[in-house]
LUMKOL-464530 format. One record per residue (C-alpha): residue in one letter; x, y, z. Coordinates in steps of 0.2 Angstrom, whole numbers. Layout:
N
("A", (X, Y, Z))
...
This chain:
713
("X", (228, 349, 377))
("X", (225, 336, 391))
("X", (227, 322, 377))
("X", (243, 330, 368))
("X", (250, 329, 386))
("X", (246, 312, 390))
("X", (256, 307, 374))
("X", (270, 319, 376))
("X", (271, 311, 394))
("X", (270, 294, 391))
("X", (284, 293, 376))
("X", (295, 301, 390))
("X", (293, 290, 400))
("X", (293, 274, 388))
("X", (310, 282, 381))
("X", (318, 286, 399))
("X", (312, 267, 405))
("X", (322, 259, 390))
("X", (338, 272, 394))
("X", (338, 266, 410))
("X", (334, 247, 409))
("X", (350, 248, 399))
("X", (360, 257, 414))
("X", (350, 245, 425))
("X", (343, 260, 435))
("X", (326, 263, 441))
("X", (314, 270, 428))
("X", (302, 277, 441))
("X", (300, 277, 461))
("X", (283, 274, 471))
("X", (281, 276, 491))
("X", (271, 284, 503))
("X", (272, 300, 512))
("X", (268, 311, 526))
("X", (268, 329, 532))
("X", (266, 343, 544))
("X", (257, 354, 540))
("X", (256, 373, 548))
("X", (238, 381, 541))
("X", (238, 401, 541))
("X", (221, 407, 537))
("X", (216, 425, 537))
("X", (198, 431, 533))
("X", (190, 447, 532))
("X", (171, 442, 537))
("X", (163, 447, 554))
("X", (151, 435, 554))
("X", (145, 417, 544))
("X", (130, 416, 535))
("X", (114, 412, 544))
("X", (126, 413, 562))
("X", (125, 427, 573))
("X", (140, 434, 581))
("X", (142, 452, 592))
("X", (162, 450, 581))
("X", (168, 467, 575))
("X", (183, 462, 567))
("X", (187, 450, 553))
("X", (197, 433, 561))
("X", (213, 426, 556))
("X", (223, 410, 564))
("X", (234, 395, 562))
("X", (233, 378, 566))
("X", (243, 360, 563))
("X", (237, 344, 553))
("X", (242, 331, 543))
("X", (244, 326, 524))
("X", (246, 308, 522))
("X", (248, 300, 505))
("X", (257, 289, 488))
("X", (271, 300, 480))
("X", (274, 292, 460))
("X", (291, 301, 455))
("X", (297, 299, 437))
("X", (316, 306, 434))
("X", (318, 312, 418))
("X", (338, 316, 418))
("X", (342, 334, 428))
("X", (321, 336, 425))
("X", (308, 326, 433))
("X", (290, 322, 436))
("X", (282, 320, 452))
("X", (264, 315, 456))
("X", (258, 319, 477))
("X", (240, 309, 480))
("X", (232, 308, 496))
("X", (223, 315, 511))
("X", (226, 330, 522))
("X", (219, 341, 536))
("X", (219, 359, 535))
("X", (213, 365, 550))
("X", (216, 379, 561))
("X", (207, 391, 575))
("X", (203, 407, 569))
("X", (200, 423, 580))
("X", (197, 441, 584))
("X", (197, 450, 602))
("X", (188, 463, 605))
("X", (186, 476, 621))
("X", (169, 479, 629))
("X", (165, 492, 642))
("X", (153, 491, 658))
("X", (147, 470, 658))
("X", (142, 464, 670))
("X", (152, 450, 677))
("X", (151, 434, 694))
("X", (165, 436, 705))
("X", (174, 420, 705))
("X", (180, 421, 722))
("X", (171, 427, 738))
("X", (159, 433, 742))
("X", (153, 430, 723))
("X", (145, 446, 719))
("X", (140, 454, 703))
("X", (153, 468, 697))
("X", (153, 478, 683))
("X", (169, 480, 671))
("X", (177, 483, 657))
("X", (182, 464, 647))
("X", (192, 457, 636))
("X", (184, 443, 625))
("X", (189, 432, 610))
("X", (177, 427, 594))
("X", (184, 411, 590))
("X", (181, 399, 575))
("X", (185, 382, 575))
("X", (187, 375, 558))
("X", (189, 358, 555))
("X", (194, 352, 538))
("X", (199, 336, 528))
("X", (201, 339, 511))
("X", (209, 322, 495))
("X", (221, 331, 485))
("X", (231, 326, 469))
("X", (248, 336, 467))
("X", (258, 334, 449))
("X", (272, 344, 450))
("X", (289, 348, 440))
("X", (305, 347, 448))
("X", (322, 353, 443))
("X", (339, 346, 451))
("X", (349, 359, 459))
("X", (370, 360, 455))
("X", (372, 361, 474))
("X", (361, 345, 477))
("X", (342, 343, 482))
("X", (329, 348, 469))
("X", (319, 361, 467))
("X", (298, 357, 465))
("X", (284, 369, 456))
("X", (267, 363, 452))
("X", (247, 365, 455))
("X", (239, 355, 469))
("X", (221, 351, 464))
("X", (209, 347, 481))
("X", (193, 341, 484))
("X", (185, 344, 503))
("X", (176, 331, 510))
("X", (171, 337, 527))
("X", (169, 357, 532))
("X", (161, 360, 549))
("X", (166, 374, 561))
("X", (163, 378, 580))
("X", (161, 398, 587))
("X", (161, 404, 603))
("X", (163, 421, 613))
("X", (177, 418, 628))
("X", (184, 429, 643))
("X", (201, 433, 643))
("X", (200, 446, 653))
("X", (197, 448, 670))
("X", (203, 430, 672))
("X", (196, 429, 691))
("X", (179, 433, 684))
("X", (166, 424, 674))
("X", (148, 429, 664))
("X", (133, 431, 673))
("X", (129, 412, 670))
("X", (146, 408, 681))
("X", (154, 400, 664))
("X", (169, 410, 656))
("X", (161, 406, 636))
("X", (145, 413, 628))
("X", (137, 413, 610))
("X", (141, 395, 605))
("X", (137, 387, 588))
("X", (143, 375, 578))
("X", (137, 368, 559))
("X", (144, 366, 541))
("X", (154, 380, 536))
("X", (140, 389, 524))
("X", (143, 394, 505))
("X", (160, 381, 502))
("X", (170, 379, 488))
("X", (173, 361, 488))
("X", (186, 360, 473))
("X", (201, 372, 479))
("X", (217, 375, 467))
("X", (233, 382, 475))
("X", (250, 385, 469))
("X", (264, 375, 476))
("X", (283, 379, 477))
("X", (295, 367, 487))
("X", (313, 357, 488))
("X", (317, 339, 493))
("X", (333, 331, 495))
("X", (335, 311, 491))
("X", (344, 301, 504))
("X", (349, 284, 497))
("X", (344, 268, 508))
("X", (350, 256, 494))
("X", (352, 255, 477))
("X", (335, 255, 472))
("X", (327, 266, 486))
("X", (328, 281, 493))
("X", (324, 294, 508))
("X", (317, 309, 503))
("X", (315, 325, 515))
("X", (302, 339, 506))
("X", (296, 356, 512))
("X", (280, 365, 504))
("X", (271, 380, 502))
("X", (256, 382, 495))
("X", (247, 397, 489))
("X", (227, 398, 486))
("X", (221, 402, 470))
("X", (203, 404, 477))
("X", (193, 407, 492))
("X", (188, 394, 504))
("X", (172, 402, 503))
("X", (160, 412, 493))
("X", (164, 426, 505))
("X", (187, 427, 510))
("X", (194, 412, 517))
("X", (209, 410, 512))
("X", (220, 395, 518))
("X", (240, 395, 515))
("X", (251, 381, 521))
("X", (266, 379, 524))
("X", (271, 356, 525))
("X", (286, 347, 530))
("X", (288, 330, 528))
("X", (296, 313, 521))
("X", (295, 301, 507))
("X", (301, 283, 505))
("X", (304, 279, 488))
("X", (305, 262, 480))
("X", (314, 260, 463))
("X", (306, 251, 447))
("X", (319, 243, 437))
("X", (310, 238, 420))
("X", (316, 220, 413))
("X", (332, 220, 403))
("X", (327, 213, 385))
("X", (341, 205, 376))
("X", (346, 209, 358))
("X", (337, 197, 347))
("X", (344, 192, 329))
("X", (332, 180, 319))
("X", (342, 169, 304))
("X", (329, 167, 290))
("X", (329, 149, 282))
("X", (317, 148, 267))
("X", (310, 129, 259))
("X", (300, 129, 244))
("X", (291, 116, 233))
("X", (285, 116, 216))
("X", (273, 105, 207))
("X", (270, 109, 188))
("X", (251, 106, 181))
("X", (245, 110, 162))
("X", (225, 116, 163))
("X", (216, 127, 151))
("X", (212, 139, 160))
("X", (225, 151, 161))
("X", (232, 160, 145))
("X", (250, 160, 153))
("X", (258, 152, 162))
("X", (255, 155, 181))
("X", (264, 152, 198))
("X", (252, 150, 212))
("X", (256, 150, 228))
("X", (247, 135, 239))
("X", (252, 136, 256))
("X", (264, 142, 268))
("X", (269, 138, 283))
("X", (283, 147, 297))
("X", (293, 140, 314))
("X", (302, 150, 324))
("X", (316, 143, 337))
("X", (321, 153, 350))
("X", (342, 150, 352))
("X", (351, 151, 368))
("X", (355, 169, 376))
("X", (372, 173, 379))
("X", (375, 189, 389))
("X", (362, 204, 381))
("X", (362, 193, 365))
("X", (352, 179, 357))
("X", (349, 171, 338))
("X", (332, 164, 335))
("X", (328, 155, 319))
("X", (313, 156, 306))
("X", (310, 142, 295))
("X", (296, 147, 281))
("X", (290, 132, 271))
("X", (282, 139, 254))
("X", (271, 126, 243))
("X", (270, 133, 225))
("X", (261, 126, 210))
("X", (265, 129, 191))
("X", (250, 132, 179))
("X", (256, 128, 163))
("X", (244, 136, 150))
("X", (236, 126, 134))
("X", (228, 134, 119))
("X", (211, 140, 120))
("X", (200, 133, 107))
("X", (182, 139, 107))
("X", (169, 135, 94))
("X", (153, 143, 89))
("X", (143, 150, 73))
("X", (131, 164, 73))
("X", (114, 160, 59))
("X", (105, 173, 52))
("X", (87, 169, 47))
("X", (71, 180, 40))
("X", (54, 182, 47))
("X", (39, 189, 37))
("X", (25, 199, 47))
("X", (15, 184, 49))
("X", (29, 175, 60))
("X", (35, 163, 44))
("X", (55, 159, 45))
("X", (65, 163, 29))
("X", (81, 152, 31))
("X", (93, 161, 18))
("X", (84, 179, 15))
("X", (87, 192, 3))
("X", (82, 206, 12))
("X", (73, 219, -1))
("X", (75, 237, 3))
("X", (63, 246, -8))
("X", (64, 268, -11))
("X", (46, 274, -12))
("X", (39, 290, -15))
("X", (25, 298, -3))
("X", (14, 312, -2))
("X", (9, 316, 16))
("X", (-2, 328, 21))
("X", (0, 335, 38))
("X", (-15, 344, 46))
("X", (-17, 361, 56))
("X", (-22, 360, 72))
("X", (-32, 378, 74))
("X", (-28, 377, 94))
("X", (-17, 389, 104))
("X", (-16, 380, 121))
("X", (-11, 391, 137))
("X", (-7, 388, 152))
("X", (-21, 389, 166))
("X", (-24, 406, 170))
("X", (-13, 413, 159))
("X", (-12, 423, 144))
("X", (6, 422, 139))
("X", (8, 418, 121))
("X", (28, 414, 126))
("X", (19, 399, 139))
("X", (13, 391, 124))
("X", (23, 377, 112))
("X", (18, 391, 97))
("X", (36, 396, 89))
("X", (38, 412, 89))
("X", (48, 426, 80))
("X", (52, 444, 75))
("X", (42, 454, 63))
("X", (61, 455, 53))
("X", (60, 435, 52))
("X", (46, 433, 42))
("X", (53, 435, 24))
("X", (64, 420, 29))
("X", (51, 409, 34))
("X", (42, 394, 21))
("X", (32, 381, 23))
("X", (43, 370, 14))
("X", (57, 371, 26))
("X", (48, 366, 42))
("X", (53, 347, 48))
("X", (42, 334, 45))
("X", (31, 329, 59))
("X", (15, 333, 64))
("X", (19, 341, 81))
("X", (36, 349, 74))
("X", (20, 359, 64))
("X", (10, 362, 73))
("X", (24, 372, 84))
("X", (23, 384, 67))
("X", (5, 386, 67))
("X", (1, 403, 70))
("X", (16, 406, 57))
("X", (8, 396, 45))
("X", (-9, 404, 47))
("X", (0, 422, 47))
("X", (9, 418, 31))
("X", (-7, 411, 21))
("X", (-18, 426, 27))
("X", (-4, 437, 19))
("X", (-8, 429, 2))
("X", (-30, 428, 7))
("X", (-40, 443, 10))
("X", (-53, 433, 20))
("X", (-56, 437, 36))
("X", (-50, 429, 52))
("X", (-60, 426, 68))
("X", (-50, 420, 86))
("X", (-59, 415, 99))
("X", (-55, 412, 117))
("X", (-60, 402, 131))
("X", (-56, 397, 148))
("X", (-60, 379, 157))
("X", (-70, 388, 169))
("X", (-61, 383, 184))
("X", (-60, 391, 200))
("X", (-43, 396, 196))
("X", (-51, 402, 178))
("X", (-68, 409, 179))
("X", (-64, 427, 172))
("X", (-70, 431, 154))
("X", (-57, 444, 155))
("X", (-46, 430, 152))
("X", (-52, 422, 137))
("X", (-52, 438, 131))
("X", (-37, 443, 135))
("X", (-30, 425, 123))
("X", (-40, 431, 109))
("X", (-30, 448, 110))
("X", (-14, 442, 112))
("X", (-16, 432, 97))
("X", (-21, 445, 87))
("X", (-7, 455, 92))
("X", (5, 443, 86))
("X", (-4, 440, 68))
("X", (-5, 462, 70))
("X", (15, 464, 74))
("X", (24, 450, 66))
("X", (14, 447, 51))
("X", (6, 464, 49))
("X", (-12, 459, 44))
("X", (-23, 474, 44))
("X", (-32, 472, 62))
("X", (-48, 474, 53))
("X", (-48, 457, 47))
("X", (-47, 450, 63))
("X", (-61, 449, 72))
("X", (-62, 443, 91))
("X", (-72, 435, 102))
("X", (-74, 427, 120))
("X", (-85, 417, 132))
("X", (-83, 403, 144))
("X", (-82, 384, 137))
("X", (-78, 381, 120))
("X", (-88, 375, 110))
("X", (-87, 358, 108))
("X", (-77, 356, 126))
("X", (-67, 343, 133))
("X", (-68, 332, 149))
("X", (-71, 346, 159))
("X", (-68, 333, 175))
("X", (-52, 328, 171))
("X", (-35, 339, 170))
("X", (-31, 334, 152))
("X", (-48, 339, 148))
("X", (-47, 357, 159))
("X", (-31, 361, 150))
("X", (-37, 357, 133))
("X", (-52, 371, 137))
("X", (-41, 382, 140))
("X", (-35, 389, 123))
("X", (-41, 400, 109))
("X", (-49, 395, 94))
("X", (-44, 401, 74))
("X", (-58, 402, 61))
("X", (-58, 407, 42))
("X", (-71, 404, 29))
("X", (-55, 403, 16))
("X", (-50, 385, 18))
("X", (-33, 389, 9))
("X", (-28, 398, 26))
("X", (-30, 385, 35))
("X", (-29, 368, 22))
("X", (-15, 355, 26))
("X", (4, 354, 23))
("X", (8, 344, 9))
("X", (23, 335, 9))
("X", (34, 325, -5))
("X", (46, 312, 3))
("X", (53, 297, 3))
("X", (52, 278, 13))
("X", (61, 264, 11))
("X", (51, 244, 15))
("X", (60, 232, 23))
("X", (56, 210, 18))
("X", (57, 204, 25))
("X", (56, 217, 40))
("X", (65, 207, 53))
("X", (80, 198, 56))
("X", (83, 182, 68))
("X", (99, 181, 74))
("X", (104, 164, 84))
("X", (123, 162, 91))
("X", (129, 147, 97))
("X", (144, 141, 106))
("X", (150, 122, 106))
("X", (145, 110, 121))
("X", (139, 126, 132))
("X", (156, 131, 137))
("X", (156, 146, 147))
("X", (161, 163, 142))
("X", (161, 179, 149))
("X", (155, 191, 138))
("X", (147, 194, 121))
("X", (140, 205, 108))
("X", (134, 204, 90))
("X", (135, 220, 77))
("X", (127, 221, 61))
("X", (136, 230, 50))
("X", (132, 240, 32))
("X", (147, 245, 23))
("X", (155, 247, 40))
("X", (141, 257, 48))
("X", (133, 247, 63))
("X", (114, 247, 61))
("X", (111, 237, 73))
("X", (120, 230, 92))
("X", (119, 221, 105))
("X", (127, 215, 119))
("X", (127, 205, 137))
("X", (139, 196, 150))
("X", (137, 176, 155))
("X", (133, 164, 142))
("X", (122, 168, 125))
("X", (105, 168, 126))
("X", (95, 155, 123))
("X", (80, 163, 111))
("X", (83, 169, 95))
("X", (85, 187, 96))
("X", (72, 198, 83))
("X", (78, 214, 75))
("X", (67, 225, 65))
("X", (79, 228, 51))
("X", (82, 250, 51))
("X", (92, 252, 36))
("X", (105, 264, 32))
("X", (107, 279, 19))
("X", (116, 268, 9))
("X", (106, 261, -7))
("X", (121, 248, -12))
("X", (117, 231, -18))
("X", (130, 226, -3))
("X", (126, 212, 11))
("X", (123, 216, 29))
("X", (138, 208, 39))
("X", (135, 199, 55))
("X", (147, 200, 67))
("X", (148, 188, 82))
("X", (159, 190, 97))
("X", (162, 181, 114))
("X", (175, 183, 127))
("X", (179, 167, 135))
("X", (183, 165, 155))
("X", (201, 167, 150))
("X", (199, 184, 142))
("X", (204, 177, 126))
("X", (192, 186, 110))
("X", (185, 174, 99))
("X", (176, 178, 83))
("X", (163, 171, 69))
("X", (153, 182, 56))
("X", (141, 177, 41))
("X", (132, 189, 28))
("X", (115, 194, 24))
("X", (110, 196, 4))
("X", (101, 212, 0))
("X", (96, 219, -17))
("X", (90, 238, -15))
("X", (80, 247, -26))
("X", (80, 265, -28))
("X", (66, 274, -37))
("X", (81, 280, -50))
("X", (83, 260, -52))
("X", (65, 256, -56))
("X", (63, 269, -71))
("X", (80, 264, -77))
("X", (74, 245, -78))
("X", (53, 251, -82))
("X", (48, 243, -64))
("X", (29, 247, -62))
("X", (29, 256, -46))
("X", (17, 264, -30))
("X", (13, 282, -27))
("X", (8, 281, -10))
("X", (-3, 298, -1))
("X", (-6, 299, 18))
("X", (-19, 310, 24))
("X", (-25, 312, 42))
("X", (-43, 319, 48))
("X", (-43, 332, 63))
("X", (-51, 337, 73))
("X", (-65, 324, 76))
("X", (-71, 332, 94))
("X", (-70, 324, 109))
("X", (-80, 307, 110))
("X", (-87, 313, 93))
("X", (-84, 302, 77))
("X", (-96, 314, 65))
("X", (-83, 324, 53))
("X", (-82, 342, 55))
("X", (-83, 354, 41))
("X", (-66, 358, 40))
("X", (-64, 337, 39))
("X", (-77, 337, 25))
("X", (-65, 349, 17))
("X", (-49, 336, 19))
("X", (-61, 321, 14))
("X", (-66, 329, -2))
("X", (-46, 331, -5))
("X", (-43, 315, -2))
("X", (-59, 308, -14))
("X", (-51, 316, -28))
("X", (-35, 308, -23))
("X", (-40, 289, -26))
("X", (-43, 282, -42))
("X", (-51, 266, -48))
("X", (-34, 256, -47))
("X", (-31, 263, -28))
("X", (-32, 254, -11))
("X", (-36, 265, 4))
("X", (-31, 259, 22))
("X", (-41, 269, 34))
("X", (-35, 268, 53))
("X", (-43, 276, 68))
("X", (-34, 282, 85))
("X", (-43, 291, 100))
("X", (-34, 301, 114))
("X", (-27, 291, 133))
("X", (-45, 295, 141))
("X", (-58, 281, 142))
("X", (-57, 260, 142))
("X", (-48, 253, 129))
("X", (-64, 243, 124))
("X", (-75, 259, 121))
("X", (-61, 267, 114))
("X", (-59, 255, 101))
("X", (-77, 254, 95))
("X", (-75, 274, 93))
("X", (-60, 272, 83))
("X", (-69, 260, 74))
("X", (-83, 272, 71))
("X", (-73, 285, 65))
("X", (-66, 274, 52))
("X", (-82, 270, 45))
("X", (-89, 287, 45))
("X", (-73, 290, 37))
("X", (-75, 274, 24))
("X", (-97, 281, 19))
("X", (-90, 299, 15))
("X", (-76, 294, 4))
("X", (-91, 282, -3))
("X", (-76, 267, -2))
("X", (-83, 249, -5))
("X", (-79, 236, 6))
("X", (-68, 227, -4))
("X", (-57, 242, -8))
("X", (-54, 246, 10))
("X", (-44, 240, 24))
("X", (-52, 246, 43))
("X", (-38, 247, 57))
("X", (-46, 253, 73))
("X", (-32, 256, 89))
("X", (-43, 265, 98))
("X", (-35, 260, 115))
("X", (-20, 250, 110))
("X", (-9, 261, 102))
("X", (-8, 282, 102))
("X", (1, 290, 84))
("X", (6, 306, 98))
("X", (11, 309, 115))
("X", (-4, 310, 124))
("X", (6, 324, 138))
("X", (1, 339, 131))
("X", (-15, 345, 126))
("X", (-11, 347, 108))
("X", (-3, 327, 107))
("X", (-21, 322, 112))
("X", (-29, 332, 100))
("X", (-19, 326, 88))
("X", (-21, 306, 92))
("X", (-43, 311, 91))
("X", (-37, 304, 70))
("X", (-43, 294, 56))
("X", (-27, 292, 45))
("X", (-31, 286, 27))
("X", (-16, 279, 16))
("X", (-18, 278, -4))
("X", (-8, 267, -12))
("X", (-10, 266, -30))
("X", (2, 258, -43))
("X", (6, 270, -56))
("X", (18, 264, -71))
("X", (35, 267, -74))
("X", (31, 275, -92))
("X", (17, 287, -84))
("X", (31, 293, -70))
């Protein structure tokens, strides 16, 4: 509120300054004042804190002071503003008489005895106060003259001491015992003051001019308290007469200013490349004002703006560049002009079955688990030969694979559970309770006789992981699925398709002429108008080659790859260059159409070699013996070995290395039949974030390939 006032006050004034600079009247007056000032206090206390007095009656008085100050007055047509700040003194002598019976009394004149009589006394109380006030008041001018002033006055005391005393008035020819006519005296500060005191003020003046810029002004006030003097009632009206001599302000008289505009420009024409259109720049500018002569209220001034512009006529852009396309074998050899081959083969992969259900810690929840699971109605719609490929994507069908297959097997079916033995899982209860739940799903989804499951529990597995690491702690805990009928729980077996890439990269090398700058780049690659393969970047080209590992598309055409290469110069212009890659595709319709000898390629993988273990398992003996029967004399057979995250890279890769060649003695594979890969360490076939991903990379994969005639096929 304070500020909106301010504001409303000072754009008041602002406007009422320029009204009257035009009437060459005084926007506002400033002078000093002084007053009269009859004080009326009444109180209703018999005595002041911490000072004694025999008073019975409350006090009341008057008394006369002064109010000196600077009066600011502001007229705002028949409204105006006026601002009272100074000094003034309230004081008064406030009193209470009182008759007492029987004192004794010293005879003032002879023979100066002691009488006893009936007095008259007063309680007096002198206040003396000064108090600095600041007044802002409204005033209204009045249709019979004088105006008519209504305001607050705001005050702050600065000095509030007081002097009491008890005096005879009656006998007057007698005096106290002590032969002196006052008693009781005290004087001090006046106890428990309100130093900030509010009042209401209500009052009329009447301006007497002296000149034509000055004035006499007359005012009387009255001012009513809006609080007590004191904590207890003291309350001080005054009544103030007094005069003003006001000084007029006249603000300067600003002429009326019109400013002629003159305008010079110069052009300059220059052709440069680097704009696509023609451009007008501005260079420089520069102005010059000239103030003209005032006649009257009125003056012409004159500006003078000198502009320097330059024409930027454009020229064709011309940018040249070429993009080459080369091949590179595995080995690192460049082929200049490649005929990438894209080659259809068909594949038999097996995927195995990881016989692991793996819970979260102290839990039992088969819904917490990555299992899939579903309604005793789904079933009938469920196939093995519908699940995606993938050997994760699998395993998440596990326990309906295993349900299905026990369907079809009357052998019996054993689930074991364990914990990690934790403190967070040191229960049996537990791994019994993860036995059960798996039963009850094989039981309610699959309906297999209960009797063919049987159950079992205890701590550890038993052939455990790290049981001081995490991973290893959540791979303990898990249950375990057993059955003597190896058809339960043999491999998936999967017919696809692959497609070979020579060679399997691409080089790709842009170049633009001279190294002129551009601003952006990219290069597509293109197969019947589907982009296999982008890439893109800002500033100039690179200055390596950059590799692609070619990822062909669905399409088996004999069609080239096209090669698209694109720059942006700094002018935003698009410039454009392309060449082609040769490809010949063949499909594995094509090769027995033209009698092309061909390559049945089978993928097998090993699990579960144990943790740190490279001896196969019986169940891997099983998949081994599969695999055997698999190679014929004409077959090659790469064997390569992966471990699980855990471990040095070095240790890793001598078990990897093991496992291969435990791998390479069962399948009873001569040396020069066999290819040993061990990545132990340096590269993992799964995630290793969930227990089951490391599981799975704990592998020996085997690849046959074996070349099998078109007239046989």
């Amino acid at each position: 509120m304070l500020v909106h006032f301010i504001f409303v006050f000072c754009s008041l004034l602002a406007f009422t300054a320029s009204i009257r600079a035009q009437d060459n009247i005084p926007s506002w007056y400033i002078g000093p004042y002084g007053a009269l000032i009859q004080s009326y206090h009444n109180s209703d206390f018999i005595e002041l804190p911490g000072y004694p007095s025999c008073c019975t009656n409350s006090r009341s008085g008057t008394g006369l002071g002064y109010d000196i100050g600077l009066l600011f007055h502001v007229p705002l047509n028949q409204y105006g503003f006026r601002l009272f700040a100074g000094v003034y003194n309230p004081s008064a002598t406030i009193y209470s008489d009182e008759k007492i019976g029987n004192q004794f009394l010293r005879n003032l004149q002879p023979p100066f005895d002691t009488i006893a009589r009936d007095i008259m006394v007063r309680h007096e109380i002198d206040a003396q106060l000064t108090a600095i006030s600041l007044r802002p008041m409204t005033t209204f001018t009045l249709p019979f003259g004088g105006d008519l002033m209504a305001g607050i006055g705001l005050s702050y005391i600065l000095t509030h001491t007081f002097s009491q005393r008890e005096r005879l008035i009656s006998p007057d020819n007698a005096a106290f015992i002590d032969g002196r006519g006052i008693r009781n005296e005290s004087s001090g500060t006046i106890p428990n003051t309100s130093l900030f005191q509010s009042s209401f003020i209500l009052g009329y003046s009447h301006n007497l001019p002296i000149s034509h810029t000055s004035v006499l002004m007359p005012f009387i006030e009255y001012h009513h308290p809006l609080q007590s003097l004191t904590s207890y009632s003291w309350n001080i009206q005054t009544l103030r007469i007094g005069m003003s001599i006001n000084f007029g302000i006249i603000p300067s008289k600003k002429p009326v200013i019109r400013i002629d505009t003159i305008f010079r420009r110069d052009t300059v024409s220059t052709i440069t490349p680097l704009v696509s259109l023609d451009t007008v720049r501005l260079l420089h500018t520069q102005s010059r004002l000239s103030k003209g002569i005032e006649q009257g209220n009125f003056r012409i001034d004159t500006l003078i703006i000198i502009e320097s512009f330059e024409l930027l006529k454009s020229i064709p852009s011309i940018l040249h560049g070429d993009i080459i396309a080369m091949g590179m074998d595995d080995h690192g050899n460049i082929i200049p002009k490649p005929i990438i081959n894209i080659e259809e083969w068909e594949q038999i992969e097996t995927f195995p079955l990881l016989p692991y259900v793996y819970f979260d810690e102290a839990s039992s929840d088969l819904g917490g688990t990555d299992q899939h699971l579903i309604l005793s109605a789904e079933k009938g719609t469920f196939h093995e030969d519908s699940l995606p490929s993938g050997t994760l994507n699998i395993y998440q069908d596990m326990l309906n694979i295993v349900g299905k297959r026990a369907n079809e097997s009357s052998e019996n079916i054993l689930i074991s559970g364990y914990i990690n033995e934790s403190a967070q899982e040191s229960s049996k209860d537990l791994a019994k309770s993860r036995a059960e739940i798996v039963k009850e799903y094989f039981v309610n989804t699959w309906g297999i006789n209960p009797n063919r499951l049987k159950t079992q529990f205890g701590g550890l597995p038993p052939f455990p992981s790290n049981t001081n690491s995490i991973e290893g702690q959540s791979e303990n805990s898990r249950a375990e699925i057993l059955s003597k009928d190896f058809s339960i729980m043999a491999p998936l077996k999967k017919r696809t398709y692959i497609k070979t890439m020579n060679p399997p990269y691409v080089l790709l090398k842009p170049t633009i002429e001279d190294g002129k700058p551009i601003r952006a780049w990219a290069i597509q690659i293109e197969d019947e108008n589907n982009t296999i393969y982008s890439i893109s970047g800002n500033g100039n080209i690179p200055d390596t080659m950059l590799k692609w590992r070619i990822a062909p598309s669905q399409s088996m055409e004999d069609k080239p790859y096209t090669v698209k290469f694109t720059a942006i110069d700094t002018l935003g212009k698009t410039h454009k260059w392309t060449t082609s890659i040769a490809t010949e595709r063949l499909t594995l319709k094509k090769k027995q159409e033209l009698q092309i000898n061909d390559t049945l390629i089978e993928r097998f993988a090993l699990i579960l070699f144990e943790f740190n273990k490279s001896t196969l398992s019986s169940a891997n003996q099983q998949i081994a013996k599969t695999i055997r029967e698999s190679i014929k004399d004409n077959s090659f057979v790469t064997i390569s070995g992966h471990t699980d995250q855990s471990g040095y890279m070095e240790y890793n890769t001598a078990l990897s290395q093991s496992r291969c060649k435990e791998v390479q003695r069962f399948l009873q594979l001569p040396d020069d039949k066999v290819t040993i890969i061990p990545l132990g360490g340096k590269a993992y076939p799964f995630t290793n974030q969930s227990p089951q991903g490391r599981a799975y990379s704990r592998t020996v994969f085997v690849e046959i390939r074996t070349p099998v005639s078109s007239a046989k096929k």
